[in-house]
DRENVEXVO-133737 format. One record per residue (C-alpha): residue in three letters; residue number from 1; x, y, z. Coordinates in steps of 0.2 Angstrom, whole numbers, plus 5000, padded with zeros to 4 digits. Example, Ala and Ser with C-alpha at 12.3 -4.5 7.8 and 13.67 -1.06 7.14 Angstrom:
2
@type->ALA	seq->1	u->5062	v->4978	w->5039
@type->SER	seq->2	u->5068	v->4995	w->5036
This chain:
192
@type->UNK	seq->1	u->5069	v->4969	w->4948
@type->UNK	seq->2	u->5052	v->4979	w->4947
@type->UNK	seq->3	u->5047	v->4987	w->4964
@type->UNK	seq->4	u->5029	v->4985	w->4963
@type->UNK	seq->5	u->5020	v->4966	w->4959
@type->UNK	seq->6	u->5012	v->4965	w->4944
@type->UNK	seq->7	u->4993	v->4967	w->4940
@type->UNK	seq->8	u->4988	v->4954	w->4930
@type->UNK	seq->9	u->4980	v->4944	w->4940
@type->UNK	seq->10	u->4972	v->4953	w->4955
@type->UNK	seq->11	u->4961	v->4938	w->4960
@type->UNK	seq->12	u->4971	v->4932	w->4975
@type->UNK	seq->13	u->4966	v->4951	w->4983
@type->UNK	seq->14	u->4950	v->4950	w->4979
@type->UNK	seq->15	u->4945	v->4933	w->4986
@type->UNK	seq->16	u->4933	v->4936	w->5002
@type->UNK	seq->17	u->4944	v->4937	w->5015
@type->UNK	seq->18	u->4930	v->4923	w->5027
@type->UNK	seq->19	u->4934	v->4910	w->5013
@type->UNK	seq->20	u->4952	v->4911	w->5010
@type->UNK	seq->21	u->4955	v->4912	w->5029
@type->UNK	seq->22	u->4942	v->4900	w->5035
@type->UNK	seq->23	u->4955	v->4887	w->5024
@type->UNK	seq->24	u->4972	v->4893	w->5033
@type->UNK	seq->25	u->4963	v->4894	w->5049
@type->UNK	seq->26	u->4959	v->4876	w->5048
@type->UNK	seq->27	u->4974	v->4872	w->5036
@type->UNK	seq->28	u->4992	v->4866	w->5038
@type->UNK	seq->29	u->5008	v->4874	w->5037
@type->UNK	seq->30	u->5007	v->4869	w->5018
@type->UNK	seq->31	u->4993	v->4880	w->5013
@type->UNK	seq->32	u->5001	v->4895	w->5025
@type->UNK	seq->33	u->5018	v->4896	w->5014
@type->UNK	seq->34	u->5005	v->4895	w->5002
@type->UNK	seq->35	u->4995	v->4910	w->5005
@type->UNK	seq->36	u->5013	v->4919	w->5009
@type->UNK	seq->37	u->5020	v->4913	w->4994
@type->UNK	seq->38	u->5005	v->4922	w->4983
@type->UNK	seq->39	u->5004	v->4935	w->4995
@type->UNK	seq->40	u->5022	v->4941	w->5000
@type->UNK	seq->41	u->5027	v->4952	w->4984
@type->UNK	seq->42	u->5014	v->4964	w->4986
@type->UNK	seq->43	u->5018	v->4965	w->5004
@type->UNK	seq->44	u->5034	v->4969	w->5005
@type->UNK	seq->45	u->5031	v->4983	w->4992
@type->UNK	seq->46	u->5021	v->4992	w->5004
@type->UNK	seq->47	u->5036	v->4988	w->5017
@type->UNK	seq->48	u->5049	v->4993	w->5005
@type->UNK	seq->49	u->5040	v->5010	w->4999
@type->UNK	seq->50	u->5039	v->5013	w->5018
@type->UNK	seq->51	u->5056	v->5008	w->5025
@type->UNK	seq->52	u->5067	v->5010	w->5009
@type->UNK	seq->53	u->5078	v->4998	w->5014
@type->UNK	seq->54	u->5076	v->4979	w->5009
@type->UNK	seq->55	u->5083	v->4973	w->5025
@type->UNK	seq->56	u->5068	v->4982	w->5035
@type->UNK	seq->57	u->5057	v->4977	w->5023
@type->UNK	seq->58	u->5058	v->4959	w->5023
@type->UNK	seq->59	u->5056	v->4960	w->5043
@type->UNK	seq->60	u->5040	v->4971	w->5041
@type->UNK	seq->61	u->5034	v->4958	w->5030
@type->UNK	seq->62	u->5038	v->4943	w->5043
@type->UNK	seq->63	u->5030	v->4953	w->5055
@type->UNK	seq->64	u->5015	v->4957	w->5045
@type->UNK	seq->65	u->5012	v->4939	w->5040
@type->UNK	seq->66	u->5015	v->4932	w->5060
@type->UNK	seq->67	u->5003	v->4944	w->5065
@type->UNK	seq->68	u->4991	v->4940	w->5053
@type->UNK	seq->69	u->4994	v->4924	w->5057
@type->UNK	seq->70	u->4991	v->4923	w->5075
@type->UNK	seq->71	u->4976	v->4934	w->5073
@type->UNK	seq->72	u->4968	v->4920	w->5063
@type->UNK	seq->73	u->4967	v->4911	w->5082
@type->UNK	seq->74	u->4955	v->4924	w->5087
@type->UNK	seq->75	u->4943	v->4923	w->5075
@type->UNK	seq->76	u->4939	v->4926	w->5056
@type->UNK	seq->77	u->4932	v->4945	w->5050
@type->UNK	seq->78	u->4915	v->4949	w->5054
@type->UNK	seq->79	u->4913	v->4959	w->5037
@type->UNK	seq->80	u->4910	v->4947	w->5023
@type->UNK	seq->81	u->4913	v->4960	w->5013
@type->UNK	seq->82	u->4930	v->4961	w->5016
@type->UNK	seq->83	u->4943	v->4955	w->5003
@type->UNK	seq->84	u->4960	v->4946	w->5007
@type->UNK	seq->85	u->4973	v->4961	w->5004
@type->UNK	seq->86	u->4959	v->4973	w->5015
@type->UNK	seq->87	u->4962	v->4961	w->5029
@type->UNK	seq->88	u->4982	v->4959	w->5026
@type->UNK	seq->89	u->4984	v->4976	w->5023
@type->UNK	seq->90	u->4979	v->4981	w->5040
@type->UNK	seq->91	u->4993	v->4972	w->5046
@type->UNK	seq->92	u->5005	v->4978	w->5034
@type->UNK	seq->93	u->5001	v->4995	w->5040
@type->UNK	seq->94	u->5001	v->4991	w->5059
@type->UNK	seq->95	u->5019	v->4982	w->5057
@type->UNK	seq->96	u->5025	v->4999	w->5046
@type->UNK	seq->97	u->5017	v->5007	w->5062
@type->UNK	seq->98	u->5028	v->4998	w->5075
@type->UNK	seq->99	u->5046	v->5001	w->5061
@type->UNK	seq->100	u->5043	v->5018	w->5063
@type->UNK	seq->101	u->5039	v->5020	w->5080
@type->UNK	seq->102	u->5056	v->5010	w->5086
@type->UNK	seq->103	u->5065	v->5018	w->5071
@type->UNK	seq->104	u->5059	v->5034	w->5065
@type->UNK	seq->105	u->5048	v->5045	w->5077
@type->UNK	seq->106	u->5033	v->5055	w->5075
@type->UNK	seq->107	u->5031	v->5062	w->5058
@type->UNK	seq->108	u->5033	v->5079	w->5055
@type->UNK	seq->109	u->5021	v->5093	w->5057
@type->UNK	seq->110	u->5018	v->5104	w->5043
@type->UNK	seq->111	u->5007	v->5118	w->5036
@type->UNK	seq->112	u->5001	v->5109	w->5023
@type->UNK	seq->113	u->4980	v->5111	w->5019
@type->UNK	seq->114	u->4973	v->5096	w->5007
@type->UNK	seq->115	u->4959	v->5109	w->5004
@type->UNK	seq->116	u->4969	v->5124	w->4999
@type->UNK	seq->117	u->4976	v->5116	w->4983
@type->UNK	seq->118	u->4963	v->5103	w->4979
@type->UNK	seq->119	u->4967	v->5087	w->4983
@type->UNK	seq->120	u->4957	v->5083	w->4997
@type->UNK	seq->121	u->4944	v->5081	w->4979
@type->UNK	seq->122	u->4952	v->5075	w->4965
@type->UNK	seq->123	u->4946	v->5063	w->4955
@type->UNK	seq->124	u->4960	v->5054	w->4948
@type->UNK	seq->125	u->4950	v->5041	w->4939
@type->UNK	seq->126	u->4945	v->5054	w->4925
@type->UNK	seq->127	u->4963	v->5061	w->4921
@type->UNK	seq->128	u->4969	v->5048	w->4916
@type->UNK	seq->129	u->4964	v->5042	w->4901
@type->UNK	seq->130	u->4982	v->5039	w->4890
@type->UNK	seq->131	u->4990	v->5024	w->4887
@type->UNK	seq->132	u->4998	v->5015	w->4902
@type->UNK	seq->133	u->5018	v->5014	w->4894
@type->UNK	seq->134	u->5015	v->5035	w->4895
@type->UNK	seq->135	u->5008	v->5036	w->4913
@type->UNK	seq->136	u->5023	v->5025	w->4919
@type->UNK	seq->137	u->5036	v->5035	w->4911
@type->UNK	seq->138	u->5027	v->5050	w->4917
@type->UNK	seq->139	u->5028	v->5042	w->4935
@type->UNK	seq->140	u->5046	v->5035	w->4936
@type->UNK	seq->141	u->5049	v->5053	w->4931
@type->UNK	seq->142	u->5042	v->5060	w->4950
@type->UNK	seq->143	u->5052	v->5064	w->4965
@type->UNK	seq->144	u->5054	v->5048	w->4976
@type->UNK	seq->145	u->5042	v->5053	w->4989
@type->UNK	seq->146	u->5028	v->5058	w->4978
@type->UNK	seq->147	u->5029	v->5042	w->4970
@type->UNK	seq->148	u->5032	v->5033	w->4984
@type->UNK	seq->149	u->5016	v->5041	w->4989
@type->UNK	seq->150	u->5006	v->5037	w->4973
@type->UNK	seq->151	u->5013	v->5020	w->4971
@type->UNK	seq->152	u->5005	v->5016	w->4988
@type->UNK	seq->153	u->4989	v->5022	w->4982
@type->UNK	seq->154	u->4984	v->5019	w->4965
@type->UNK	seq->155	u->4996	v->5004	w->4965
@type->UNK	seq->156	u->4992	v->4994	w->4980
@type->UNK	seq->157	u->4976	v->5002	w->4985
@type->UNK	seq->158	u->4980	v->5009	w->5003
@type->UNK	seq->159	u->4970	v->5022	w->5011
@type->UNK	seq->160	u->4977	v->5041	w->5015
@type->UNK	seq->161	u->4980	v->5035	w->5034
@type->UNK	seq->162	u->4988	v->5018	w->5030
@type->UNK	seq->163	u->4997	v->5029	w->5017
@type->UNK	seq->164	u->5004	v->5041	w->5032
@type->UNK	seq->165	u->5007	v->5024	w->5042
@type->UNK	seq->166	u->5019	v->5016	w->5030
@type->UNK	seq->167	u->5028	v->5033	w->5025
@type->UNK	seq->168	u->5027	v->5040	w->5044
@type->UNK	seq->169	u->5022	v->5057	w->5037
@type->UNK	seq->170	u->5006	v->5067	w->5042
@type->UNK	seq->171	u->4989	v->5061	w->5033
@type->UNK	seq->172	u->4988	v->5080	w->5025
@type->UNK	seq->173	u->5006	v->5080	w->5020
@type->UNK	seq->174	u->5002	v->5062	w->5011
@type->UNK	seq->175	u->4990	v->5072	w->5001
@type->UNK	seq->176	u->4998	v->5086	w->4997
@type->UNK	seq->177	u->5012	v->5073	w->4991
@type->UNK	seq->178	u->4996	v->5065	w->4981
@type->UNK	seq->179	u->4991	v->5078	w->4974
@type->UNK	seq->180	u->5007	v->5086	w->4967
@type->UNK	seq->181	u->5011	v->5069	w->4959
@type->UNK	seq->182	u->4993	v->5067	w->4951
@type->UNK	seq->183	u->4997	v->5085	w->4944
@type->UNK	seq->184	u->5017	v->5081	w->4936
@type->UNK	seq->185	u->5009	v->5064	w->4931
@type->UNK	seq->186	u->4994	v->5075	w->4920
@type->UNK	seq->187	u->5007	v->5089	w->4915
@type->UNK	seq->188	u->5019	v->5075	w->4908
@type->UNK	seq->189	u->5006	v->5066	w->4900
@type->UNK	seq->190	u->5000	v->5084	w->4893
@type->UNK	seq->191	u->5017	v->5085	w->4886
@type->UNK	seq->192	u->5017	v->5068	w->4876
């Protein structure tokens, strides 16, 4: 089973968030298990890239989509701007949030300083410019927590502090983590 949804169709993410709700909001329960059903796999990806464990993550997903849910009873986004996963996501990230609160503690401090090895700058979307079969050899091959972290972000488009959220680590030590991956995954692709 692949870990992370696949990209071919991106569509049900993208949809604004004020029309897609607007519909559950005054739909049934059919069109609810409906938007689940589209929705869950990228969902529990997050979960499981932040738990490890698919027990947990099928109960942060449960917990993401009943809060979403019963958020939906106070109102639609303001932002119309906003795209469906923007608004789930924020519910991923708050049910991560209340995992590792009851399970896992503060994160850890550390020394780590984004802007001492550069990764607070990066741009990422100019290194990689190789075929996609080479960048996911090249990022199977990382340590899991780097690509733990680097899955969350180039693959399902969280932010550095939902990124610290769902791993419980500091925001600096998720960029640090970043950045060492971006760098294996350009060494590797170097390589051939």
């Amino acid at each position: 089973m692949a870990l992370l949804p696949p990209k071919n169709s991106t569509q049900e993410f993208d949809q604004s968030a004020q029309t897609v709700l607007g519909e559950l909001r005054k739909g049934s329960a059919e069109k609810r298990n409906e938007f689940v059903w589209v929705q869950q796999e990228r969902v529990f990806a997050v979960a499981l890239l932040g738990t490890g464990s698919q027990e947990s993550a099928a109960q942060v997903t449960i917990s993401a989509f009943n809060n979403a849910f019963a958020s939906l009873n106070q109102g639609l986004p303001k932002n119309g701007e906003m795209t469906v996963w923007e608004w789930l996501s924020k519910f991923v990230v708050e049910s991560m949030s209340e995992y590792h609160n009851e399970f896992s503690g503060a994160p850890e401090d550390d020394d780590g300083d984004p802007s001492q090895d550069g990764s607070a700058n990066m741009d990422w979307e100019t290194t990689v410019l190789l075929g996609v079969q080479r960048v996911k050899r090249c990022i199977n091959q990382l340590p899991n927590e780097q690509k733990r972290v680097f899955l969350l972000r180039h693959s399902l488009d969280l932010n550095y502090d939902q990124i610290a959220v769902v791993t419980n680590l500091r925001v600096e030590k998720c960029m640090e983590l970043l950045y060492r991956a971006r760098v294996q995954v350009v060494k590797c692709l170097g390589r051939g």
